[in-house]
C-alpha positions in Angstrom: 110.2 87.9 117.1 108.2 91.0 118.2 108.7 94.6 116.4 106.0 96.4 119.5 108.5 98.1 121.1 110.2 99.5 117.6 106.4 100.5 116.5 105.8 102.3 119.8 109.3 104.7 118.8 108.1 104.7 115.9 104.9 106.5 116.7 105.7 108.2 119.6 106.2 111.5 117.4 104.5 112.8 114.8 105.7 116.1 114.3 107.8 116.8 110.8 109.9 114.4 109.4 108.5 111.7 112.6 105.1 111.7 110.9 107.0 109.4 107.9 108.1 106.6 110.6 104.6 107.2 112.7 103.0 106.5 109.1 105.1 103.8 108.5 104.2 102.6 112.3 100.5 102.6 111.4 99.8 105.6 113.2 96.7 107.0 112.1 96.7 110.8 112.2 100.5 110.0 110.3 99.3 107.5 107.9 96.2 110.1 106.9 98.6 113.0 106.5 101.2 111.4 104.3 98.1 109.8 102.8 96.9 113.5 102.2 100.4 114.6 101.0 100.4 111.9 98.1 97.0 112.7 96.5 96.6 113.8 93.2 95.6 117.5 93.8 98.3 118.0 96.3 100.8 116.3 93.8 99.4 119.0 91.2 100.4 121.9 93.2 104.0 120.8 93.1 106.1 123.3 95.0 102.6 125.2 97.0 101.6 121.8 97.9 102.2 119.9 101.2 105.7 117.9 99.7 108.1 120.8 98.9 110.5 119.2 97.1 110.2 115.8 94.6 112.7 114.6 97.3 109.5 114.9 100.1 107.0 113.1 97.4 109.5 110.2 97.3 109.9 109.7 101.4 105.6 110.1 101.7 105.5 106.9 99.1 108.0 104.9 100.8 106.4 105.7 104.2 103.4 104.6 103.8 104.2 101.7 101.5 105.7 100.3 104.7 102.5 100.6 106.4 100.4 99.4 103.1 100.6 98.7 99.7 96.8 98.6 99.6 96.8 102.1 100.8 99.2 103.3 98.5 97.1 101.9 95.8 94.3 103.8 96.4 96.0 107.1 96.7 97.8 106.0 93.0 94.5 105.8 91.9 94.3 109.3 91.8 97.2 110.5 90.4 97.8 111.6 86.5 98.8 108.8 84.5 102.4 108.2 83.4 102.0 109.0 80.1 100.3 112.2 80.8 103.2 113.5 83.6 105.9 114.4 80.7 109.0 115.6 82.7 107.2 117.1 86.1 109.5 116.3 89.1 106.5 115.7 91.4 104.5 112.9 89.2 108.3 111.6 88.2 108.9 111.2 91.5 105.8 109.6 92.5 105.6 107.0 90.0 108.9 106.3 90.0 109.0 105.6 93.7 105.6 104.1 93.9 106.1 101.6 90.4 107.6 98.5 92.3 105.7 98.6 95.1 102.0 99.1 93.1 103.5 96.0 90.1 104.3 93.8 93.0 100.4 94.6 94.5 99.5 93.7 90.6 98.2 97.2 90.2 99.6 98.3 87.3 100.8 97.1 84.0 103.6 97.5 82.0 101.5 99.4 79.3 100.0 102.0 81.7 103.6 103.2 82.9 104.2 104.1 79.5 106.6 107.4 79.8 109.9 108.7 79.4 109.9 110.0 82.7 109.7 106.2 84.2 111.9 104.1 81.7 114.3 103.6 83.6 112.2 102.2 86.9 109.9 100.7 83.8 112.9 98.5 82.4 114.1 97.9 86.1 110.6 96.8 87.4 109.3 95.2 84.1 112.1 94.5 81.9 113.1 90.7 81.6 116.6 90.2 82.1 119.0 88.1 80.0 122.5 86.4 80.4 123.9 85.8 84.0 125.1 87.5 86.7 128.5 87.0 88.7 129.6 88.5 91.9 133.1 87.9 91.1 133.3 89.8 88.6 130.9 92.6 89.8 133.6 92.9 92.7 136.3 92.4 90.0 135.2 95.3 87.8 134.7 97.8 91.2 138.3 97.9 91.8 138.5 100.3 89.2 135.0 101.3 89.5 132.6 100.5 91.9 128.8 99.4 90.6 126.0 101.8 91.0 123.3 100.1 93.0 121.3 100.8 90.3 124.0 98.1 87.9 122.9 95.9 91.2 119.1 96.0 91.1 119.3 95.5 87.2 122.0 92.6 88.0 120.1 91.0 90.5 116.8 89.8 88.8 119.8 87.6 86.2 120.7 84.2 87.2 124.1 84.5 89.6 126.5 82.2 87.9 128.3 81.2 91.6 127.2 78.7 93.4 128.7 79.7 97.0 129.2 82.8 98.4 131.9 82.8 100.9 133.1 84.8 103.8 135.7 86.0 101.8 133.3 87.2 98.7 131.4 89.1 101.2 134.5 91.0 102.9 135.7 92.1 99.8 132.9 93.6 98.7 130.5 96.6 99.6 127.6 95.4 101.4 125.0 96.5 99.4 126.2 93.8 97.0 124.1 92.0 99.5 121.3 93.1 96.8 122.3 90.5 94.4 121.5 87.9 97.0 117.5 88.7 97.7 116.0 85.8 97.4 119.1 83.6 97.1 120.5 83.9 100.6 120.9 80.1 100.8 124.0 80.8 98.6 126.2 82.0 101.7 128.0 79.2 103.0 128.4 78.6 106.8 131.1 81.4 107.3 129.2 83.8 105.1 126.2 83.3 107.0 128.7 83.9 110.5 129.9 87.2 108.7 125.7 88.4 108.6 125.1 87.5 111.7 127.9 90.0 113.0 126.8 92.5 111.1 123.4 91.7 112.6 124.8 92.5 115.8 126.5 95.8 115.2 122.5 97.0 113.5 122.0 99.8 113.7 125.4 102.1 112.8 126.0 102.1 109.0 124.8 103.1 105.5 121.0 102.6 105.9 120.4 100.7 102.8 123.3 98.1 104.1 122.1 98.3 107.3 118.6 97.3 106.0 119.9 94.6 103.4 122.2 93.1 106.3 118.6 92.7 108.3 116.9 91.4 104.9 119.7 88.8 105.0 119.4 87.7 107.7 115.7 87.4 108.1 116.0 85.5 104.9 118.2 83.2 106.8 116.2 82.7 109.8 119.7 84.2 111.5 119.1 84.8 115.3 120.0 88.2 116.5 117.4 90.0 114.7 115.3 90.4 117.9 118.1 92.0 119.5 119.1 94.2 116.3 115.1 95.8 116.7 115.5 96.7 120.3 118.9 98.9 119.6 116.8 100.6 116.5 113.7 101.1 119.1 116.8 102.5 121.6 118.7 104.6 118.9 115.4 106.1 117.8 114.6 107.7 121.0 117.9 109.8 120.7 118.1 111.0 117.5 116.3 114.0 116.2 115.6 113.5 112.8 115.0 109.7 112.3 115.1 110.1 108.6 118.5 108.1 108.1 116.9 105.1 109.8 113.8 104.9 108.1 114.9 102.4 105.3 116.2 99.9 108.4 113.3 100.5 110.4 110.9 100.1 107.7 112.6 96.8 106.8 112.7 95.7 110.5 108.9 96.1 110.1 108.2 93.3 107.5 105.9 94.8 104.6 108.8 96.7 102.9 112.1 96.1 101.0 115.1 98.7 99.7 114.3 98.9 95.8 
């Protein structure tokens, strides 16, 4: 499987919002300007500084997380630490977006993201689970109320009580339950796994998280089709105009990055 022709969309622009998926892409006038964006004197200037809005800070991380972890380390080496960020927006959203990717690069611990401001994404990233997780009755309780994916990421690092998941689990369900199933794809039976693989083939068109869990899936699985799926994101990438809904699919079509 080769992702050169999706890298070569993916850097063909820079300007904007393309600089996140040239970043991403390993482009290096993109990759030193999110770089730049991320630092800890342009995080102090909050509003006056090169991310506008918290919302910017959090699409720099996950940019060029997808191009390195190791460079995302070294920018978080200059930042304020957690416990020192109290309630700013900009640090919150920094260290909130960068805490699972700089734990799973062993680069922080527990301790050091001490803060109310990351409890949350401390508990989620940290935390150890306890009791089980079903499917069922996730997709039970969401006829009445469907789970936030945050209820999915928590539920997903428990042990899943089924042993199968079947086509028909997976049609009566959203697909971002896929979620639950990272690292555990061998649980979809044979008709399960035929239900991914069309999905596969309809790439890219949804939700971008689903869209990206459906490829995560299926890589996972060793499903064919995924070749196929990154030449239509290479294609649909050359029409759009601001590539920001596919990022979380391309990124993942890349290899170094996952949906939280």
């Amino acid at each position: 499987m080769t992702t050169a022709r999706l890298v070569d969309a993916m850097r063909a622009r820079e300007e904007g919002p393309w600089s996140l998926l040239a970043a991403a892409a390993g482009a290096p006038r993109a990759v030193e300007l999110v770089a730049r964006a991320l630092r800890g004197d342009a995080l102090a200037e909050g509003a006056h500084g090169p991310a506008s809005a918290p919302s910017d800070v959090r699409e720099h991380v996950e940019a060029l997380a997808a191009w390195s972890r190791t460079e995302l380390v070294h920018v978080a080496r200059t930042w304020m630490p957690p416990r020192l960020i109290g309630t700013d927006p900009w640090w919150a959203a920094a260290w909130e977006t960068a805490l699972r990717h700089l734990a799973s690069a062993s680069a922080i611990r527990r301790d050091e993201a001490a803060g109310q401001a990351l409890r949350l994404e401390t508990e989620m990233v940290f935390g150890l689970p306890t009791g089980s997780a079903s499917w069922r009755r996730l997709a039970a309780s969401g006829r009445t109320r469907i789970p936030s994916y945050g209820a999915l990421r928590s539920e997903s690092r428990r042990p899943l009580l089924e042993t199968t998941i079947t086509r028909q689990d997976l049609e009566q369900s959203p697909r971002l339950f896929l979620r639950l199933l990272r690292g555990r794809a061998w649980l979809l039976d044979g008709r399960a796994r035929q239900v991914i693989g069309q999905w596969l083939d309809a790439l890219p068109g949804g939700d971008a998280f689903e869209d990206a869990l459906v490829f995560e899936t299926a890589a996972e699985l060793g499903l064919p089709g995924r070749d196929g799926a990154i030449e239509r994101m290479a294609g649909a990438l050359a029409d759009v105009r601001d590539p920001r809904p596919l990022a979380a699919v391309a990124y993942t079509m890349l290899g170094r990055w996952l949906v939280p």
